[in-house]
C-alpha positions in Angstrom: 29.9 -122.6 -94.9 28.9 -125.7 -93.3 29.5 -129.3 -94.3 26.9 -130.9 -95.8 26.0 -133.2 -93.2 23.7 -134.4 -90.6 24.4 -137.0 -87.3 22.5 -140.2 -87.7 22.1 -143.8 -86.4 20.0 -147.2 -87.1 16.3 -147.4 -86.4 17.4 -150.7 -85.1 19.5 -149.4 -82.8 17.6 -146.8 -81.2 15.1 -149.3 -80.5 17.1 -151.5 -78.9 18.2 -148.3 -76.7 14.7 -148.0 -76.0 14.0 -151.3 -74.8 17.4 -151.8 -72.7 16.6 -148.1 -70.9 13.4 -149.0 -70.2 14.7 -152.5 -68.5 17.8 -151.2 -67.1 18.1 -147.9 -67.3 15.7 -147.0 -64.4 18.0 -149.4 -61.5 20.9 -147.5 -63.0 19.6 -143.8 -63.5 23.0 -142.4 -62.0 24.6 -144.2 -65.2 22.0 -144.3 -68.1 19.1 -142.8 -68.6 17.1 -142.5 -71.7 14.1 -140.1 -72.0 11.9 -139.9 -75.0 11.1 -136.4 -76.6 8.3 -134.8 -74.7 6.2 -134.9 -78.2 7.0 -138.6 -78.8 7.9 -139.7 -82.3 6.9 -136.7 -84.0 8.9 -134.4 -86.4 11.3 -131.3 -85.2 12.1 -130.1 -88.1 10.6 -130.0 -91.5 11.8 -128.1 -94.7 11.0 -127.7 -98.2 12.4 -125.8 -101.0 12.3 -125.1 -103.9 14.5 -123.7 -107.2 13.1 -122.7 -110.5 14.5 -124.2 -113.8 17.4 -122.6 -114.5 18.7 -122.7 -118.5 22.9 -123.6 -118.6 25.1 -121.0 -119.5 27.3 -122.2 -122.4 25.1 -124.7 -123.2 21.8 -127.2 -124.1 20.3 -127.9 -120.5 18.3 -126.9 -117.9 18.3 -127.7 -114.2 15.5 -126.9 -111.2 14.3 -129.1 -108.0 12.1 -129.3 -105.2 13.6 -130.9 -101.9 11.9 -131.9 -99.0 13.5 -133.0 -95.3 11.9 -133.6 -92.2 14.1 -134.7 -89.3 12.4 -136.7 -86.6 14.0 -137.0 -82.9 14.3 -140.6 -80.8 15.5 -139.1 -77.9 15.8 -136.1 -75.8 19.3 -134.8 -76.1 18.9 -133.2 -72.5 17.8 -135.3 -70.3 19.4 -139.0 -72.1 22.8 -139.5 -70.7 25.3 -142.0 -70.4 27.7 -141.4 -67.6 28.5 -137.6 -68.2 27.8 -137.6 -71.9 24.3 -137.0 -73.2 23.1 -138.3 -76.2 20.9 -137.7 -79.0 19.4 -139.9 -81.5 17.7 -138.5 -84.5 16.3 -139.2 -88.0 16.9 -137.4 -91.6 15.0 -138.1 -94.4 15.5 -135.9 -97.5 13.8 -136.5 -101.2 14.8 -134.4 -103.9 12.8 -134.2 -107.1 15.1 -132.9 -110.1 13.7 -131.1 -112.8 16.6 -131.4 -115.4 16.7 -131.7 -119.5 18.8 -131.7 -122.3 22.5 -132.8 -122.6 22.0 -133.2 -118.5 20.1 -136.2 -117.7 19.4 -138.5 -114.7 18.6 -141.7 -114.9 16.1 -141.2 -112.4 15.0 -137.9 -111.3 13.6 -138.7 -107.3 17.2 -138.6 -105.0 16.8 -139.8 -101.7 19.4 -139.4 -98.8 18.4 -141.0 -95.5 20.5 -140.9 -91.9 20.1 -141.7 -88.5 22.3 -140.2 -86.8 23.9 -140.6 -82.8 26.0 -137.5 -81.0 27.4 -137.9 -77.7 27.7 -134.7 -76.0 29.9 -133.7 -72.7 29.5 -130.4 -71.4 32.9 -128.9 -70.2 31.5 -126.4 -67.7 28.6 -124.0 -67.9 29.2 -122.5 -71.2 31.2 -125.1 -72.8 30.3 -128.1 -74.2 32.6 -131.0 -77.0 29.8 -133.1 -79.3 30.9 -136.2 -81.0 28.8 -137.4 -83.8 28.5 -140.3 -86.0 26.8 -140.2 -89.6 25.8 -143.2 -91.0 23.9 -142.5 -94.4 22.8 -143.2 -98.0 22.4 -141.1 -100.7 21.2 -142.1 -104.1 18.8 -142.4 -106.6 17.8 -146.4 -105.7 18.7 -147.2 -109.1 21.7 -149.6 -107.1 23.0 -149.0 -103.4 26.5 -150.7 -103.4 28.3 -147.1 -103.2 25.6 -144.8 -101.9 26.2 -145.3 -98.0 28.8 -142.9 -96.1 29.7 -142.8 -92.6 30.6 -139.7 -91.7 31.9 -138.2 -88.4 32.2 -134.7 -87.2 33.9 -133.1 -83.9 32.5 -129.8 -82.4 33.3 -127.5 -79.6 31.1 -125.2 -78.4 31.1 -121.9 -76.5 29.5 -119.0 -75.2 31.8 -115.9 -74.4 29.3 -113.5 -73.6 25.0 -113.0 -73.4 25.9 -111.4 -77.3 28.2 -114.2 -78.7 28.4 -117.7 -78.8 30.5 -119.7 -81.7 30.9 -123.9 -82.5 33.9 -124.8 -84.2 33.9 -128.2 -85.5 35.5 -130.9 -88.3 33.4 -133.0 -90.4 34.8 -135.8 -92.3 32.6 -138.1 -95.3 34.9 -140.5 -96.9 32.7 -140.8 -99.8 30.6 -137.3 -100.7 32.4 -134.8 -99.7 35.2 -132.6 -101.8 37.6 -133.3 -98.9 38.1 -136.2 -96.5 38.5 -133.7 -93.7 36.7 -129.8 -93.6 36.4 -127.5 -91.1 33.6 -125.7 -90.2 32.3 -122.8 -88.2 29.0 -121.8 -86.6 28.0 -118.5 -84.6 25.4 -116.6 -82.8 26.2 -112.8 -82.8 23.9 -110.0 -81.1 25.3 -107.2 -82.4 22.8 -104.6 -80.7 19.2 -105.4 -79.1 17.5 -104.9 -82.6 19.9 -106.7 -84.4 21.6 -110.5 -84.8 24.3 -112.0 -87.4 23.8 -115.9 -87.2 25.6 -118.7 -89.0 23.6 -121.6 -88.6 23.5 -124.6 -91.0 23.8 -123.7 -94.6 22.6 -120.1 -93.9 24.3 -116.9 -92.8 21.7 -114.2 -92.1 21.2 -110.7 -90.4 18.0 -109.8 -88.4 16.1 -107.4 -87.4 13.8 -107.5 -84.6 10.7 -106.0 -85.5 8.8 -107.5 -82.1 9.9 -110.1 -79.8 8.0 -113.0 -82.0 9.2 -111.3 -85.6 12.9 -110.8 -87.3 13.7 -109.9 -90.9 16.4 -109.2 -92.8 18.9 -110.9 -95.5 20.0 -114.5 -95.9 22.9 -116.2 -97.6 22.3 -120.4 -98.3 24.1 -123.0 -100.1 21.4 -125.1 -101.2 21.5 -128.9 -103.1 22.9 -131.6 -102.4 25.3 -135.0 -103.2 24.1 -138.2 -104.4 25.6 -141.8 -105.8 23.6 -141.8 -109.2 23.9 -144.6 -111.9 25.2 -143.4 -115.3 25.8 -145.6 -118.6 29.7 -145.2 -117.3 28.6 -146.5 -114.2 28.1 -145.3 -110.9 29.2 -141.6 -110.3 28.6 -139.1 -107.3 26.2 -135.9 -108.5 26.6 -132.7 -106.9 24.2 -129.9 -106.7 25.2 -126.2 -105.6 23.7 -123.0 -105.1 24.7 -119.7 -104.1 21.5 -118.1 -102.7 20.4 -114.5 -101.8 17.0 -114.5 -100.2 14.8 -112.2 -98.0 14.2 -113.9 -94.3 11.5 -113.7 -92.1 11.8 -115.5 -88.6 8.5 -116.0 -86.4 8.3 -117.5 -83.3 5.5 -119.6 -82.9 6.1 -120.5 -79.0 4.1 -119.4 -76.1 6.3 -116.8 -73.6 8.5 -118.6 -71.6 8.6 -122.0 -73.6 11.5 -123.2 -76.1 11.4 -121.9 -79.6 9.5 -122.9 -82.4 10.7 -121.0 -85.3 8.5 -120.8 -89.1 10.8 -119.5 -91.3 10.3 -117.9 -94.7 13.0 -117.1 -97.1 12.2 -115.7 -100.8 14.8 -114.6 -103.3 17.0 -115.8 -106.4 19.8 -117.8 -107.2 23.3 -115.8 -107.9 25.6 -119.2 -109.0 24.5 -123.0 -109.3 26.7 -125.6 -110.7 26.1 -129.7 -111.4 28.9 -131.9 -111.6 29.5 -135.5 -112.1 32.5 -137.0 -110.2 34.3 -139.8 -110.3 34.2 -142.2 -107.2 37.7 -142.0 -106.2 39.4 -140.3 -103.3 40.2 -137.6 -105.2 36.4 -137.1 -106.6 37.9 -135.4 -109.7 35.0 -134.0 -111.9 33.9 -135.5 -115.0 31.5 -133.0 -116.1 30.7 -129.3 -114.8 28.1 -127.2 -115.5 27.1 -123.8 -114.8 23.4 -122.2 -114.3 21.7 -118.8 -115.0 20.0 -117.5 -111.9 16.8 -118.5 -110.9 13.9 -118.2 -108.4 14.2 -119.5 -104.6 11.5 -120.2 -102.4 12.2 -121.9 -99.2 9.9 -123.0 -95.2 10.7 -124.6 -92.7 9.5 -125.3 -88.8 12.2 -125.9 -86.6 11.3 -127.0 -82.8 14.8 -128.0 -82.2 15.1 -125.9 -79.2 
């Protein structure tokens, strides 16, 4: 399952991208070019979700949020290069409203993570291609920021074996949210006959069936939640969120025939384990406190034009 993590840069530095491509750039197209999204500043993806309050098992709380993330694109990462590398600039913005009661209790319950991320990409040949990517970020509850920023980086290879399979084998690494300094991670594209595809992709492993050539259904697996730097009366601590979720999918292709995807997606199922832990802030992010979730209900959409 895939890191929890997104590439990300400054607004101030995308700007100041935009105004040096636009003044140099074009004298020096063989070296830098930059090339705005063909939809301008305008989301490429947007998700919500959504989980049901959930009661603890061995004991007195309860637990449930809504999260919503749109992701909005600075540059187009096909046509902005910089020597042989293109580049792709894009914003995250995520806000999390908790539903939580009892012996768990937030200080505040809206969590906000924001990132702006950068990847550099260099393809290797036709069906190869390495991506570099750097995660600046915060995550908290805005209660105080001194420990809720992250830079995080991530390497990824990328290849396609055959018209049926492709796979991206990468290594994220957040020095301050995640479990482990360094993770690996896989993602993969498999058409296993002309009805039906296996795809890891994110935080979701699903199997579709092709019903038409705008329509798929079928299963889903997702992690779902989150990491956050919350404020505690011990002080600052990191709060983790996860979610095992099985879910029906349905896939539709909004796009006209012969133009890049634009995929509405619709997954509806339940919960099968969630935890919430506080942790300290330490390398080791030991826990402080774990607790453990009955199932619950799991609605998720999302648009995704990142095609």
């Amino acid at each position: 399952m895939k890191v929890s993590m997104a590439a990300r840069l400054g607004v101030e530095g995308a700007l100041l991208c935009v105004l040096w491509g636009t003044g140099v750039g074009s004298a020096r197209e063989d070296l830098w070019t930059l090339r705005m999204p063909d939809t301008s500043i305008l989301p490429s993806y947007v998700k919500a979700s959504y989980l049901s309050r959930m009661s603890e098992r061995h004991g007195g709380s309860h637990m449930g949020f809504q999260d919503y993330t749109v992701n909005v694109p600075f540059t187009d990462g096909r046509r902005s290069h910089v020597g042989k590398w293109l580049y792709s600039v894009q914003a995250s913005m995520s806000a999390t409203l908790m539903d939580v009661g009892g012996e768990l209790d937030l200080r505040r319950d809206e969590l906000w993570s924001f990132s702006l991320p950068v990847s550099m990409v260099r393809p290797l040949g036709e069906k190869e291609r390495l991506m570099m990517t750097a995660i600046p970020r915060y995550a908290g509850d805005m209660v105080s920021s001194a420990h809720a920023w992250d830079l995080a980086m991530a390497v990824e290879y990328s290849t396609k074996t055959s018209d049926a399979f492709s796979y991206s084998i990468g290594l994220a690494a957040s020095p301050r949210f995640a479990d482990y300094v360094v993770v690996p991670y896989i993602t993969f594209h498999y058409q296993l006959s002309p009805d039906w595809m296996v795809r890891m992709r994110g935080y979701q492993l699903s199997a579709l069936y092709k019903v038409n050539d705008q329509l798929r259904v079928g299963p889903s697996m997702s992690d779902e939640g989150g990491v956050w730097m919350v404020a505690t009366p011990r002080g600052q601590r990191i709060f983790r969120v996860r979610s095992l979720a099985l879910a029906g999918l349905v896939e539709y292709d909004l796009s006209s025939p012969g133009k890049n995807k634009r995929l509405f997606n619709l997954a509806m199922g339940a919960t099968l384990a969630t935890t919430a832990e506080y942790c300290q802030r330490s390398m080791g992010r030991d826990p402080i406190e774990t607790r453990h979730y009955h199932p619950g209900f799991y609605l998720a959409g999302e648009v995704d034009f990142r095609f």
